[in-house]
N, C-alpha and C positions, 0 to 999 in steps of 0.2 A: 869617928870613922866617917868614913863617906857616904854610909846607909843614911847618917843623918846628917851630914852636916860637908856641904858642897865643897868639890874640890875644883880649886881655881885653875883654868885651862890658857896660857896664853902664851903666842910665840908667832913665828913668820916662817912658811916655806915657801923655797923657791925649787923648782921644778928646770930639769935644762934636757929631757926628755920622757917622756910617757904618753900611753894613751890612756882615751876616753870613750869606755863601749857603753852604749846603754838602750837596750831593746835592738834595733836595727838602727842605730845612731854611732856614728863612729866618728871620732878626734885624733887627728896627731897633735900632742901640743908640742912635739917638735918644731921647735922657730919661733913658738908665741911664749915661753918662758914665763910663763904662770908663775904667780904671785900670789899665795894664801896668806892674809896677816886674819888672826882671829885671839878673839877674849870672850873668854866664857865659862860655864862652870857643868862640872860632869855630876851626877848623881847616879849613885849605883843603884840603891832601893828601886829604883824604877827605870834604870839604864837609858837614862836619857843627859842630854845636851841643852844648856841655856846657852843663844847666843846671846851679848851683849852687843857686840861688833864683829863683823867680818866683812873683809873685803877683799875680790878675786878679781887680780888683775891680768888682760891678754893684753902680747904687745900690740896684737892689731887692730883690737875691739874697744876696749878701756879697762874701765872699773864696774865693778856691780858688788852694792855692799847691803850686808844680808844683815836682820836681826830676829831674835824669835825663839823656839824649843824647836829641838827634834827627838821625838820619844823612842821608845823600846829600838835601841840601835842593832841587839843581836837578833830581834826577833822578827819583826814587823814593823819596820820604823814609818813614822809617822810623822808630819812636818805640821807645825803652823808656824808660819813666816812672813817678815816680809822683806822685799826687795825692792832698792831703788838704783837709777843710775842716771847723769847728770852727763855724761861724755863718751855714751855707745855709737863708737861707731858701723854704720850700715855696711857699707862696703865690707869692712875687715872680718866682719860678722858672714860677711855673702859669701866671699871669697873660701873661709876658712869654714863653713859649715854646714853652707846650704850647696856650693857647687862641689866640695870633694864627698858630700854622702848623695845626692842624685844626680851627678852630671853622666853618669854610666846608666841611670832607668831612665832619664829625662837629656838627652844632649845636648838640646837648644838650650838648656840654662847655661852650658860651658859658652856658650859664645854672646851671652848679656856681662852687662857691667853694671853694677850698684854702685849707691851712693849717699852717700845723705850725714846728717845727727838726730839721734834719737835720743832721747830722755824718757825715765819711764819710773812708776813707783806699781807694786802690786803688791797682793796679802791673799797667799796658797797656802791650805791646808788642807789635809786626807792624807793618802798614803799612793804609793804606786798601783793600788788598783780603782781609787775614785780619788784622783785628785785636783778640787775647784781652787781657780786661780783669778780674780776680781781684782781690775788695776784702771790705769792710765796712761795711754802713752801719745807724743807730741814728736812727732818729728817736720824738721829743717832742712831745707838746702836736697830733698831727696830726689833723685834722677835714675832714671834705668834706660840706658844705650845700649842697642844691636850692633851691627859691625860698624867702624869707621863709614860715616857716610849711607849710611841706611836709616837709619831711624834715631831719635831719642825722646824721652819724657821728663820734664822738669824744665826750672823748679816743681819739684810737689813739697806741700804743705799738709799737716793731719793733726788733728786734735780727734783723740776717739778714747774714752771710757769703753771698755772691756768685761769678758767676762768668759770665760771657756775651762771646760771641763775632758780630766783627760781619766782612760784614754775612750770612757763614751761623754755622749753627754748626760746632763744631769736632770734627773725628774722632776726637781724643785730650786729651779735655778731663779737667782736674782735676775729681773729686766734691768737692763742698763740701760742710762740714757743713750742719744743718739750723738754724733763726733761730726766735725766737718774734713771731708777732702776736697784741698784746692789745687788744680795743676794750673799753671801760670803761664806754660809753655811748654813747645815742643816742636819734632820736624819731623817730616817723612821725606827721604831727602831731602828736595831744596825746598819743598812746602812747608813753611811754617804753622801751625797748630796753635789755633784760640785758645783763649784759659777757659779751663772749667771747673766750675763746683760743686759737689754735692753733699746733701745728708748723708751721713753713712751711720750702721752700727753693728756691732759683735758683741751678740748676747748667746747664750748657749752654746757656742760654735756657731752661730749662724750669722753670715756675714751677708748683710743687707746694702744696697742703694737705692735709700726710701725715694732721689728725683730721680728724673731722665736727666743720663748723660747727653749733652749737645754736642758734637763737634762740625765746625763750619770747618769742611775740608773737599778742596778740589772744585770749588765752585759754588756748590750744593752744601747740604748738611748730613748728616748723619745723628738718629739719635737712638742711644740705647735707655731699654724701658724695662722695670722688673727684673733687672738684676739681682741674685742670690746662687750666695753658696751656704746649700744646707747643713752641711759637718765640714767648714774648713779646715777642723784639725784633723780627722780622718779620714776625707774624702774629699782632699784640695783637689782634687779632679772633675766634682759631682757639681754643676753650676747648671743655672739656666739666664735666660735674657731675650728679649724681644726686639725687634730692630724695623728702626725704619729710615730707610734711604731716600733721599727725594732732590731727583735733577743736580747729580753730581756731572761735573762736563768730563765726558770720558778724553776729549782730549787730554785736559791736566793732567789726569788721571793717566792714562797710558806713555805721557809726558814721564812721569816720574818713575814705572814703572819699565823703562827706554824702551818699551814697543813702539810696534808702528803708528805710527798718528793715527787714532778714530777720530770721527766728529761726532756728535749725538749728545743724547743724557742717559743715565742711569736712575730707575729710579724701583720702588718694592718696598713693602712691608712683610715681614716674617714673624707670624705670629710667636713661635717660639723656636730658638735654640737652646737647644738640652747638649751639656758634655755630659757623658756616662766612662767613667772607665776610660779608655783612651780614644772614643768615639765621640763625635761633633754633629748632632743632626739636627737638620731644619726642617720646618713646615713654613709651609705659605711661598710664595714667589716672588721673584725677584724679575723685574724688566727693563731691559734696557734698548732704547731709542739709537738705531745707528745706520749707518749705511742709509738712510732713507725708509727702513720697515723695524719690526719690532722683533726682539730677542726675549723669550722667559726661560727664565731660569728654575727648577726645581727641584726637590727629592736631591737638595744637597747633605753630602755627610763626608764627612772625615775622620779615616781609619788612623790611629796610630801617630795621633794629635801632635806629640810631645815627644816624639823619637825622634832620629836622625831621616828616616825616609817615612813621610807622612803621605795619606794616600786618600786624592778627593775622587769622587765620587757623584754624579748629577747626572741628571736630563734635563734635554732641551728642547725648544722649538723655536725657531724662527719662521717670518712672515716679510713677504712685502720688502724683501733686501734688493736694493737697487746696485746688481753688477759692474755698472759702470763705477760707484763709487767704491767698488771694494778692491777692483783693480788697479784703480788708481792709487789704492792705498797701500799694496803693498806692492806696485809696479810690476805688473804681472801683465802688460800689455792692456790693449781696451777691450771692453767686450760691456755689451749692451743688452738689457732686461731685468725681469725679475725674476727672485728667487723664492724657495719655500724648502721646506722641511725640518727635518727633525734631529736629535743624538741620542739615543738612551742606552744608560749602562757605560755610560762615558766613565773609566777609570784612569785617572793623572797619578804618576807615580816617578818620585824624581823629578819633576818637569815635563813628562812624557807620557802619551796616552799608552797605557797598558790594554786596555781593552775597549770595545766601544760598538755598536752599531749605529749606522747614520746613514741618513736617506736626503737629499737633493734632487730637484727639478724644476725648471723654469717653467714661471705661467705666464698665459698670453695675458697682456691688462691695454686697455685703449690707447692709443697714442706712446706706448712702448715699443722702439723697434729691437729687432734682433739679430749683433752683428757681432763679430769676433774677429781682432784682430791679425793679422800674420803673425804678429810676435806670440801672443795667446797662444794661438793656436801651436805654434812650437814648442810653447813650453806646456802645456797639458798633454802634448804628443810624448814629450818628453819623461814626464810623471807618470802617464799609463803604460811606458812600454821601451824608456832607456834610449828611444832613436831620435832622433833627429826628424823633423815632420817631412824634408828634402828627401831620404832615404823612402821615408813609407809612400810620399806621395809625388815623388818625383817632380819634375817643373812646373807641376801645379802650382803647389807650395809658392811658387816667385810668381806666377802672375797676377796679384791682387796684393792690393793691402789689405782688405779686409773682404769676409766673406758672410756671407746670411748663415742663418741655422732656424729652423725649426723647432726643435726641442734640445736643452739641452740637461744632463741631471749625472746620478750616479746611485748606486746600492753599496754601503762599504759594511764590512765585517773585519775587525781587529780581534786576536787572540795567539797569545802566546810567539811574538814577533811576526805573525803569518795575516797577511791582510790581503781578503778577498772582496776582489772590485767589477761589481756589475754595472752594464751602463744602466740608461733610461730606457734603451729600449733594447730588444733582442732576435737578431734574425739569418738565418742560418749558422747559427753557432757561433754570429759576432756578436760581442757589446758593444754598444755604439754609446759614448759620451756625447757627442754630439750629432745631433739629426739635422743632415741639410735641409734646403728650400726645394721646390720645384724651381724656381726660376734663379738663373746666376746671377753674381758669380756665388756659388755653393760649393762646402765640402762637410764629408763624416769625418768624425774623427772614432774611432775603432780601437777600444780596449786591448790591445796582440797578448798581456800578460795579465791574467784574470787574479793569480794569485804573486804573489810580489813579499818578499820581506819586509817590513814596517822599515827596519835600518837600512835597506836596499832605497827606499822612498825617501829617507831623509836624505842619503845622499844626491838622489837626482833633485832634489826641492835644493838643496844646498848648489848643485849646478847649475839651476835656473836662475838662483836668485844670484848669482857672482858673474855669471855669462852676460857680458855686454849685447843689447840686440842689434840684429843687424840692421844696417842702412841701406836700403835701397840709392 
């Protein structure tokens, strides 16, 4: 009988539809036409499975051929196995597994593209409720692209020994040695990306990068430091890393990025970035060199990391930003001095500030003068209050090309598309953006609409910036 003496199992199925659920993991192997060939022997006495061979082939992935026992099958089954494969492909694998089970919790995975070959041997045993999985795996030729013409990464190369326990980790788990990643190449648009390499390793679920990442990018460098994900198999979200920026030229940089030309550098160390959950925050500051004065950056964080609408978050301060250079940068007319102030609670959502408070006003500094010119001055006339600077200020407006000012600044408040705009100074019930001279040729310019829609402002900034200036 079978109680003692094994009954031989052997045959091939082929599959031309089914699925595949298991926990919150879901397959159609509609279109991958799965292939089971398997030999092996069943035993009842203890209702278990000897494989000798099996091998499970997808059309989009390859092969993966199993050998090993799997015990008490009605009961409580039980695996010690092992598995290797010699022709897994990455892609078919991404496509068919990783983007149709989180491309709906995670969106930005539906618009990446994998690639590569991977090889791999491991030896799992436990059961589905602790089950240790100790292998190897060596992948070639691997690449992960964003949209046409955005971004890419590869070649990557990996050699990494493993070791991960599902579904916690394990209290007496094997140390694995450590594995090399090398990426060879890559772009961020038209900027090409130096190769890099590091230690890496995955022991308990924990996924290590024992060096600093380098990247020489945009001028400058960029390096990441103390990267770790503490549970990647349960908490691929859960990472931290330390970063330090230094003298990236924000020209290239906003080059590739098709804003408007800055000059300057970029430069900061951030002691740590922690992901939590779908949250990205930093500590430490970030500065950047532009305009001729200094910009920090801090109390960044990112809401909703990995969704379709991600949502930043920061304060700011600026210093010592030289007027003349910011106009010229995004032709705004000329206007001369310096600048100061602040952002905080600045929230970006979509590409757009959702919320924000922000303070502006020029200081006097030696051998700075302070001028504004006709065109400027129509188009900030324009942005406070929809009119044309000719209508509010009659033939004034045409007598000069450019006019003195004494102070010039603002107080803003954004919330819920309603954005409330104080000048610099305030007197008889006016806002004044800009405070003339005592001596001419002078003028104010005079806030007439205090509170304004935020999309009402984008359209007037959008008429400024398309409106040819006039010629005298």
């Amino acid at each position: 009988s079978t109680a003692r003496h094994p009954m031989r199992v052997t045959g091939k199925l082929s599959l031309q539809r089914g699925e595949l659920l298991w926990g919150k993991f879901f397959a159609d192997l509609g279109g991958q036409r799965p292939v089971l060939d398997f030999d092996g022997d069943y035993l009842s006495n203890d209702d278990s499975v000897r494989l000798r061979q099996a091998r499970l082939t997808l059309l989009s992935t390859g092969s993966i051929e199993v050998s090993g026992t799997i015990n008490q099958l009605a009961r409580r089954p039980s695996v010690e196995i092992q598995a290797r494969s010699e022709e897994f492909r990455v892609g078919g694998f991404f496509n068919f597994f990783v983007q149709e089970n989180f491309k709906r919790q995670y969106p930005i995975i539906d618009k990446l593209t994998a690639g590569g070959q991977l090889a791999f041997q491991l030896h799992a045993r436990g059961n589905l409720d602790r089950l240790i999985t100790e292998g190897r795996m060596t992948l070639q030729a691997g690449e992960l692209r964003g949209k046409p013409d955005e971004w890419e990464i590869g070649p990557v190369a990996l050699t990494l020994p493993f070791q991960i326990s599902y579904p916690e980790r394990s209290n007496n788990a094997n140390r694995t040695p450590p594995g090399i990643l090398s990426i060879r190449g890559g772009r961020f648009g038209s900027r090409l990306l130096e190769p890099i390499t590091s230690v890496v390793s995955l022991s308990n679920n924990t996924l290590i990068f024992h060096q600093p990442v380098r990247l020489a990018i945009f001028g400058g460098s960029a390096e990441i430091v103390n990267l770790v994900w503490p549970d990647v198999i349960n908490e691929p979200k859960s990472m931290s890393f330390a970063l330090d920026l230094r003298l990236l030229q924000l020209q290239e940089l906003t080059d590739a990025l098709g804003w408007p030309r800055f000059s300057g550098t970029l430069s900061g160390a951030i002691p740590q970035i922690r992901s939590t959950g779908d949250t990205l925050r930093s500590e430490g500051r970030v500065q950047a060199d532009l305009f001729g004065g200094q910009l920090q950056i801090n109390q960044m964080e990112i809401e909703n990391l990995f969704s379709a609408i991600p949502s930043l978050k920061l304060a700011a301060r600026f210093q010592d930003i030289h007027l003349e250079q910011v106009s010229d940068t995004f032709e705004f007319g000329k206007i001369s001095g310096i600048l100061e102030g602040a952002v905080n609670d600045l929230v970006i959502t979509e590409g757009q500030p959702a919320r924000f408070q922000a303070n502006a006003e020029t200081v006097e500094r030696p051998g700075s003068s302070q001028w504004i010119s006709i065109e400027a001055l129509n188009k900030i006339t324009i942005l406070s209050s929809g009119q044309d600077s000719n209508v509010l200020y009659g033939g004034l407006a045409g007598l000069f090309d450019n006019f003195r000012y004494s102070k010039m600044g603002f107080k803003a408040s954004l919330r819920n598309d309603k954005l409330i705009l104080r000048g610099v100074e305030s007197r008889d019930g006016k806002e004044f953006l800009v405070v003339g001279t005592l001596l001419p040729p002078t003028v104010n310019i005079i806030s007439h609409t205090q509170e304004i829609g935020f999309s009402e402002l984008l359209r007037r900034l959008e008429r400024i910036t398309t409106e040819k200036p006039q010629v005298k």
